[in-house]
N, C-alpha and C positions, 0 to 999 in steps of 0.2 A: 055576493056569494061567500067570501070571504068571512062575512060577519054571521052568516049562518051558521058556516062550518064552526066557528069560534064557541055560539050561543050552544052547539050540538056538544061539544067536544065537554063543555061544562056543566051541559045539563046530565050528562054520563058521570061525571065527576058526583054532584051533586046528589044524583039517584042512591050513592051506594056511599053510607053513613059510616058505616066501618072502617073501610080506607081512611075517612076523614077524621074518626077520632084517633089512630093509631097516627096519624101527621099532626095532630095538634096534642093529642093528649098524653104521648107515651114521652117527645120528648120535654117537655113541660114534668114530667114526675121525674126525667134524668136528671133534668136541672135543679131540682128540689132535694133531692137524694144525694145526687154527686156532690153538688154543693154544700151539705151540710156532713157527709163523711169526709170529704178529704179537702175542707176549708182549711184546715190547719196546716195541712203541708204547703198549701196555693198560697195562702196569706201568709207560709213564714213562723203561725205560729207554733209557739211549746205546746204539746199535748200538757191535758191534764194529767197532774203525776201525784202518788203520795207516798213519800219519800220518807221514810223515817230511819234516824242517824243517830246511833248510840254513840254519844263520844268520852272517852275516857282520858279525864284530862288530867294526869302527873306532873305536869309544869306548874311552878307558880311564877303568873306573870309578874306580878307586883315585883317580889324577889329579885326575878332577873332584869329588869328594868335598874332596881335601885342599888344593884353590884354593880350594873355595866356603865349609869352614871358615875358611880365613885370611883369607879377606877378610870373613866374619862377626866375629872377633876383632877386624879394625882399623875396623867400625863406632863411631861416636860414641854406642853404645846401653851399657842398663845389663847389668851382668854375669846378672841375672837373664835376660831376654832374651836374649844372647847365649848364654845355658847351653842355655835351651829350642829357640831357632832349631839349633845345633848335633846336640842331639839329636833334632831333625827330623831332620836330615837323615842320620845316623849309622841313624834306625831305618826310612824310607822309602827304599831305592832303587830306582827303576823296571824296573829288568832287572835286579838280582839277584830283585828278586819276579817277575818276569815265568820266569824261570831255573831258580830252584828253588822257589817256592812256588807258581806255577802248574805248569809244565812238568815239574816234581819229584811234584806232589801225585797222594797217591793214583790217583786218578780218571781222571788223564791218563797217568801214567810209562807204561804198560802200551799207550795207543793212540797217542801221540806220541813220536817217537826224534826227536831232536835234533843234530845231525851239525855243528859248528862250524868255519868256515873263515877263512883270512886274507882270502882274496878270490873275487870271483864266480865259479859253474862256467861253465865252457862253456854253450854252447848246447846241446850234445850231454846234457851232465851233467846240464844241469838237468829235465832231463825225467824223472830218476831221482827227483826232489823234488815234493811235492804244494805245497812253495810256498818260496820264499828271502826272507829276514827279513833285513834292512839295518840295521843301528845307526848311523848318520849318527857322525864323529866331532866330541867338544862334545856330545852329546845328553846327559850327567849334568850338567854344567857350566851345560848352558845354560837344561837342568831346575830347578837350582836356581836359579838366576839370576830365573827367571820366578816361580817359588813366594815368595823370598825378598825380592827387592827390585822385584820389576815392571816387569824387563829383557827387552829381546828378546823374540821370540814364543814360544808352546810348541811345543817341537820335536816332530815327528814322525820315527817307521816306517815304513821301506819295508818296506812286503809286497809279493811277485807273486807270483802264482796260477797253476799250472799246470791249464789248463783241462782239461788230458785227465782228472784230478781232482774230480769234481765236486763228490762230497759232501764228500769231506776238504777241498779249501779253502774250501767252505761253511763246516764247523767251525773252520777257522782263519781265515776272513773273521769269524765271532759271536766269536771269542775275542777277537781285539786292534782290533776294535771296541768293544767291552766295554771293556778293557782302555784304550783310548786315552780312552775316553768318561771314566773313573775318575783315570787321571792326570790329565786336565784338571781336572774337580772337584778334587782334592785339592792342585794348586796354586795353586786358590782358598781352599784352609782357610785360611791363616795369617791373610785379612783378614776370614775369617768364623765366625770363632772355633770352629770346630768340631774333635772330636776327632779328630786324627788314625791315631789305634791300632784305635780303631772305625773308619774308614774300612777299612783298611790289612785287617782282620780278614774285613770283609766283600769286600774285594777278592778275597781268597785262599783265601777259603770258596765259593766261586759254587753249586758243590753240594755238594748235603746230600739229606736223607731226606727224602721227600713224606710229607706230613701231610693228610686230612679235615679240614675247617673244624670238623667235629661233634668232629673227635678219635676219630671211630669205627671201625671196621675196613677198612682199603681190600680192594680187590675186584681180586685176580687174573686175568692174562688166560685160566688155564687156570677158573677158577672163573667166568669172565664169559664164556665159550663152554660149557661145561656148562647154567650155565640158560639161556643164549641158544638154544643146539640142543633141549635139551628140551623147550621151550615150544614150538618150532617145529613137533617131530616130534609133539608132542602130535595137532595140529589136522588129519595126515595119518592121525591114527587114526578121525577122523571122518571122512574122505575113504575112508578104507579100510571103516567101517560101512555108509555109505549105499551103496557099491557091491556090498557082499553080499546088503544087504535088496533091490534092484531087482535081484541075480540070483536072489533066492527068487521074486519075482514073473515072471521070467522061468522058472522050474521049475516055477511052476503050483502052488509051497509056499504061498504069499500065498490062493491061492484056496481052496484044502484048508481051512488055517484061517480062513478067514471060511467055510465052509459046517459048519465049528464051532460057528458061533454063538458066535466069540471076537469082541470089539466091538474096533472099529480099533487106538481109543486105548490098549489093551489091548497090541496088536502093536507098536504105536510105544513105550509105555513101556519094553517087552523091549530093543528097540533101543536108546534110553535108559539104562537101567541097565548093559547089558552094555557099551555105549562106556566108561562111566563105571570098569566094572572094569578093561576091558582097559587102558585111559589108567593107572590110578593100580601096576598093577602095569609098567606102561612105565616110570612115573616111577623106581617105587622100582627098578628094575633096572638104570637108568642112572644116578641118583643113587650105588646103592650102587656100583657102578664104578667112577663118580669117585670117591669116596672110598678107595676102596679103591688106588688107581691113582696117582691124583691129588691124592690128600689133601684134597679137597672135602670137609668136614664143615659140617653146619650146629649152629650156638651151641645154638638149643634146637627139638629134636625135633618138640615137638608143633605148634608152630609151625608148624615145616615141614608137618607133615602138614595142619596146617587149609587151606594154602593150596594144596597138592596139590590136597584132597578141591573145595573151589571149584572151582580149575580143571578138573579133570575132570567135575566138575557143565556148565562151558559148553559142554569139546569134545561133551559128549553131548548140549546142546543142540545144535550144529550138528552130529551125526548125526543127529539127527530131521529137523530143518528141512532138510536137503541131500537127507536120505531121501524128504522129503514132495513136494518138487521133484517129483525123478525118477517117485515114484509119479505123480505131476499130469503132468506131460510124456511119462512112458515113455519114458525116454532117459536115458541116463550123463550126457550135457553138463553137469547142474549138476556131477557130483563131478571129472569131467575138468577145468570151468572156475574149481571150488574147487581143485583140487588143485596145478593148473597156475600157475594166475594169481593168483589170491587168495592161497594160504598165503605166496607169497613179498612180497607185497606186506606181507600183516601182520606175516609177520616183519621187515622191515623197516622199518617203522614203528615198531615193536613195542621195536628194539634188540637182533636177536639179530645183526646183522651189524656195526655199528660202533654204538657209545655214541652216543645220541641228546643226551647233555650238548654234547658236542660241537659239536652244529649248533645247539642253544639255541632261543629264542625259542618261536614260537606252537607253531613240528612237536614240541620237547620236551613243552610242554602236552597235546596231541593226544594223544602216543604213550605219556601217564601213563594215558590212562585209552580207548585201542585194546585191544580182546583181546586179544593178546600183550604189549602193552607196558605193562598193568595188571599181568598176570601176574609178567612180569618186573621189574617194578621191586617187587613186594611182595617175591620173592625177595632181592630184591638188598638189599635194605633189613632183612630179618631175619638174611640173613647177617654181615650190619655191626652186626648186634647188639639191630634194632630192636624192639618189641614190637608183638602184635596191633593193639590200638588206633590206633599210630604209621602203620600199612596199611591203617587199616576206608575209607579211602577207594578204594583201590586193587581190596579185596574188592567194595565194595561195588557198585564198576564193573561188578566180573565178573557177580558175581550178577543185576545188570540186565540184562545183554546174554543172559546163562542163560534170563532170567525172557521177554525179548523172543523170543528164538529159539523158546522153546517155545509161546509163544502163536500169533507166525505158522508155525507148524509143524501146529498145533493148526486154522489156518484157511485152509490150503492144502490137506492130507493131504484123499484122494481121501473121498469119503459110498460108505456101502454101495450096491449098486445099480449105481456106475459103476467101481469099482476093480478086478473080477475080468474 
């Protein structure tokens, strides 16, 4: 009997094609959309930017270099000092690093153009500039001067900002802040014996490749919207269950089958099981997409599938329990007020719309062990490579909240006598 109810419950699923592309098809385009707008902040990286940087340079390097060697030669110091001070200053210059090993490097040449003038543009002009960069003239001179003998103050850069510009002089306001912040440090090295080459390296390194603390596999943002929408759309298969079981009852099919002599819990298990199939062929249908699509692979298989098979164990506890409502009220409102209001709340929670690391604190705690964002983070975590075990807490959530649902499911669902 059981297996009829099961074949019926699906074959309703089945009949009604609409349902079935809005569960495979809408969140499959979330994943493709979300994924490719907001890859950049998930994965870390720079937006594309184009930067252009009038800079007006009144310094002569050469110049201040080859005053500040000769007057290190006619100090009263020993030759070894003098060798070392000298190749200070021969291997740190603040604008040629600033020139070609920031402005030259990889990372920048391609979003920053550099445009070099004798002197300021117009007013007109400048507005063609996301910011004009001032080289005071004396700033090598006076640079050394401050590092080496503890003369004069440390010189600054004028920068101005072209406010029509926002994000781009925002990028070039964190650069030579950065940057000024480093020269001043390193015109402290001489009295604080620190290396200068290691400085100089990490000045001119700023980025590099983002690394996990674990060393484990970082998480894409086309692969961090994949499980984030499929977890989501899971919980709308529940919402989509309980609303066919209270239209059987509204067909007078509920009734048919209790004067069966089929026992309730009977008809709610069908509804149970059959959630549980349609959810986990959802899954693999979207999964297999992304992968196919997307290159979403998971490390190890069975894995995957244990936590599939959990989670579709709880969406099919909340088709009972949403089911049980409805039969106890005779009315859609719970799956309308599940559907509407609750799914997005969990997904939210949950972390299928921005990374819950993010926000930290207690909401992170919360959203490790919320129905969606149990789920989600078990996934997430074996995509990186983790093992069963490393998630029995994450499962184990699920399964509680599974094992709850069906007991007040169990204590809601109408007694014979009052259900038909």
């Amino acid at each position: 009997m059981i297996i009829q109810l099961i074949k019926k419950e699906l074959l309703m699923v089945w009949r009604r094609p609409r349902e079935l592309v809005i569960l495979l098809f809408m969140p499959f385009v979330l994943i493709t959309i979300l994924g490719a707008a907001l890859g950049s902040i998930i994965n870390g990286d720079a937006p594309d930017l184009d930067i252009k940087l009038a800079v007006i340079q009144k310094d002569d390097i050469d110049d201040g270099e080859e005053k500040m060697i000769k007057r290190i030669e006619d100090l009263p110091i020993s030759p070894e000092e003098k060798t070392t001070a000298i190749e200070g200053i021969k291997s740190f210059n603040p604008i040629k690093i600033l020139r070609d090993d920031i402005f030259g490097s990889v990372e920048f040449k391609d979003s920053i153009r550099v445009v070099e003038m004798e002197s300021a543009p117009s007013a007109k002009e400048s507005l063609e500039y996301s910011g004009v960069l001032e080289v005071p003239a004396g700033f090598t001179e006076q640079f050394y001067r401050h590092a080496f003998l503890n003369e004069d103050e440390i010189p600054s850069l004028n920068l101005k900002l072209n406010e029509s510009y926002t994000l781009e002089g925002g990028v070039l306001n964190d650069i030579f802040s950065s940057f000024q912040d480093n020269i001043s440090l390193w015109s402290a090295l001489p009295s604080l014996g620190i290396d200068q080459e290691m400085l100089q390296n990490s000045l001119i390194s700023k980025v590099g490749n983002i690394e996990t603390v674990t060393k484990k596999k970082p998480i894409n943002a086309v692969t961090y919207y994949a499980i984030g929408m499929c977890v989501m759309f899971m919980f709308y298969v529940a919402g989509n269950s309980a609303a066919l079981a209270l239209e059987e009852k509204e067909n007078q099919i509920y009734g048919r089958i209790l004067l069966a002599n089929v026992p309730i819990p009977t008809f709610f298990i069908g509804i149970f099981v059959s959630t549980i199939i349609v959810t986990f062929i959802q899954m693999n249908i979207l999964f297999g997409l992304s992968a196919l699509i997307h290159d979403v692979r998971w490390p190890n298989t069975f894995d995957y599938f244990v936590v599939t098979l959990c989670l579709c164990l709880m969406v099919g506890g909340f088709a009972v329990f949403i089911s049980a409502i409805n039969y106890r009220l005779n009315s859609r409102s719970a799956t309308q007020v599940f559907s509407s209001f609750l799914i997005p709340i969990i997904a939210f929670i949950g972390g299928s719309f921005i990374p819950v690391s993010q926000i930290g604190g207690f909401f992170e705690t919360i959203s490790q062990y919320s129905p969606g964002g149990a789920g989600i983070s078990a996934y997430y975590k074996i995509m990186q490579g983790y093992t069963l075990n490393d998630i029995s807490v994450q499962l184990l959530s699920v399964l509680i909240t599974t094992i709850l649902l069906l007991v007040l499911a169990f204590l809601i669902q109408p007694r014979r006598g009052e259900s038909i």
